[in-house]
C-alpha positions, 0 to 999 in steps of 0.5 A: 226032712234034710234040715230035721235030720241036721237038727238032730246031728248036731243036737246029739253031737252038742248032749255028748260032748258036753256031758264029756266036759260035764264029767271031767268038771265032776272029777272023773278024769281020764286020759285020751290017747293019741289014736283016740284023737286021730280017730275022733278028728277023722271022724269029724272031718268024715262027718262034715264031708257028708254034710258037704255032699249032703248039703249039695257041693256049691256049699263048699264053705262046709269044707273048711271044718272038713279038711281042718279036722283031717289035717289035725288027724294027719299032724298027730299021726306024723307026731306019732310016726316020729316026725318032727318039725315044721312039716307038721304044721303043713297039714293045717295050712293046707287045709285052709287053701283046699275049700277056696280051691273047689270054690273057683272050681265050681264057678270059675267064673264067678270065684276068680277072687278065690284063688287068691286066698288059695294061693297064698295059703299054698304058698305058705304051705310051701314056705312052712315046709322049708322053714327047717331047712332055709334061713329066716331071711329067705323064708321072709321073702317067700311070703312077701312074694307069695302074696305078690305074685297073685296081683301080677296075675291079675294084671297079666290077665287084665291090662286095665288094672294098673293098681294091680301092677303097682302092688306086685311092684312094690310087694315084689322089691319089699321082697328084697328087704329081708335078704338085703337085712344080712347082707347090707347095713339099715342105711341101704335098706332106709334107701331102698325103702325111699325108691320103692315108695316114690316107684308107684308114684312114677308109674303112675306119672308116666301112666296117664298125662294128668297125673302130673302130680304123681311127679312130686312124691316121686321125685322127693322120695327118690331124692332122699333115698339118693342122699342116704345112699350117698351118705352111707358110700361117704361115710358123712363125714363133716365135710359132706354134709353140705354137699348131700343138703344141696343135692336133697334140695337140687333134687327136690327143685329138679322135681318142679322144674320137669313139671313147669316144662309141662305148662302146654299142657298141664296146670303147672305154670306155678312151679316155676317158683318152688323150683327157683327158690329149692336151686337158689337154696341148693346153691347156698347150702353148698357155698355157705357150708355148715352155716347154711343151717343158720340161714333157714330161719331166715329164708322162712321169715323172709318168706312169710313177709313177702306173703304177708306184704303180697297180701297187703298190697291193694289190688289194681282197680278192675277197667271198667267199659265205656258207657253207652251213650 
């Protein structure tokens, strides 16, 4: 009977709005005022309520046309009331967040995951709200940590998701991006956008032992962000650029050299080579100056022949056991 009686609402709803439509087509145009459309999105929103409460309150998707029609009632009323501006806009965003609301609300064991939709959908509520009144640059970075503060949450409510810790680190520093972009040049934030993403790889090294390979990612973004922060204070003149090329690759076989010093305990007996050839190279960008561009070519030849000599090279015959006998 329930499913027959919807049936019929929605068939009479479909017949009447598009013999409306059918009309206008035809020529009869007529002009609807704004008390007809803040009537008719509040009764919608009133329909779809009942059919809420009718169709039993764990059906709470019902609520998203529910609360959108109200807000669309509510924000033409304030256009009609003279006001102006961003905050009509709140309505309808907040609209959104109220059905994950009563989500978590009706099963708050099962919907954790609901809050965060409705936290963010709040939060921008909040973000829509001050736009007329702050910059974009702040508004820029409430939404970003808006959106990190929820995996923080998460993390705090469960020790055990580190992914979840990672992503409210990062989201939280990106933040700073746009307040950085009015009071710093593109270089300091080209050097912070380097830390923030060797960050997670350190967290992840210091997190668990095995990791160790989280290590080189992290040293080699957290070097070259060093190297646009010492450009940008040194105005890299001409002068300098040797010096920033051979701490880049100091830095780089820092990275190797901190993980041949694992070698108890880990698999990193190799590192030892990368990490002489980056201090070698280091030194000789330094002594050699500018030229030292030109002695890449061969330090890439000289590599390649010593592979393919290596690769030549016979291997020693395996020692074979004394026969028996």
């Amino acid at each position: 009977m329930k499913a027959k009686s919807f049936s019929i609402f929605w068939g009479l709803l479909l017949v009447l709005g598009g013999g409306l439509l059918l009309v206008r087509e035809l020529g009869y145009k007529w002009e609807l005022s704004s008390q007809f459309w803040i009537a008719a999105f509040a009764g919608a929103g009133a329909l779809f309520l009942v059919i809420y409460f009718l169709h039993g309150m764990q059906r709470w998707g019902w609520l998203f046309p529910a609360s959108i029609f109200a807000a669309l009632a509510l924000t033409i009323a304030l256009s009609e009331a003279g006001v102006h501006g961003s905050v009509t806009g709140a309505p309808i965003v907040a609209s959104v967040a109220l059905p994950f609301v009563v989500a978590f609300l009706l099963d708050t064991a099962k919907r954790g995951w609901a809050l965060i939709p409705a936290w963010v959908m709040a939060s921008l509520t909040l973000i829509v709200l001050l736009t007329d009144s702050v910059g974009d640059d702040v508004v820029g970075a409430l939404v970003i940590w808006s959106v990190a503060l929820p995996f923080l949450l998460a993390f705090l409510l469960n020790r055990r998701r580190s992914w979840a810790l990672i992503v409210a680190v990062v989201l939280g520093i990106s933040g700073l991006f746009p307040l950085m972009d009015s009071l710093a040049g593109e270089e300091a934030i080209g050097s912070l956008v380097m830390f923030v993403i060797a960050l997670p790889f350190f967290v992840v090294y210091f997190w668990s032992k095995p990791n160790w390979w989280a290590l080189i990612p992290a040293g080699f973004f957290t070097s070259i962000g060093l190297i646009v922060a010492l450009s940008m204070v040194m105005g890299m003149p001409k002068q300098s650029e040797p010096w920033l090329r051979g701490i880049l690759l100091l830095g780089w076989g820092i990275t190797f050299g901190v993980l041949w010093l694992r070698r108890a305990t880990q698999p990193t007996g190799w590192t030892k080579y990368p990490a002489v050839g980056l201090f070698v190279s280091a030194l000789l960008a330094v002594v050699l100056g500018v030229g030292a561009q030109n002695l890449w070519p061969v330090l890439i030849i000289a590599l390649g022949v010593w592979l393919l000599l290596n690769s030549l090279r016979g291997k020693p015959p395996v020692p074979q056991g004394k026969p028996e006998g």
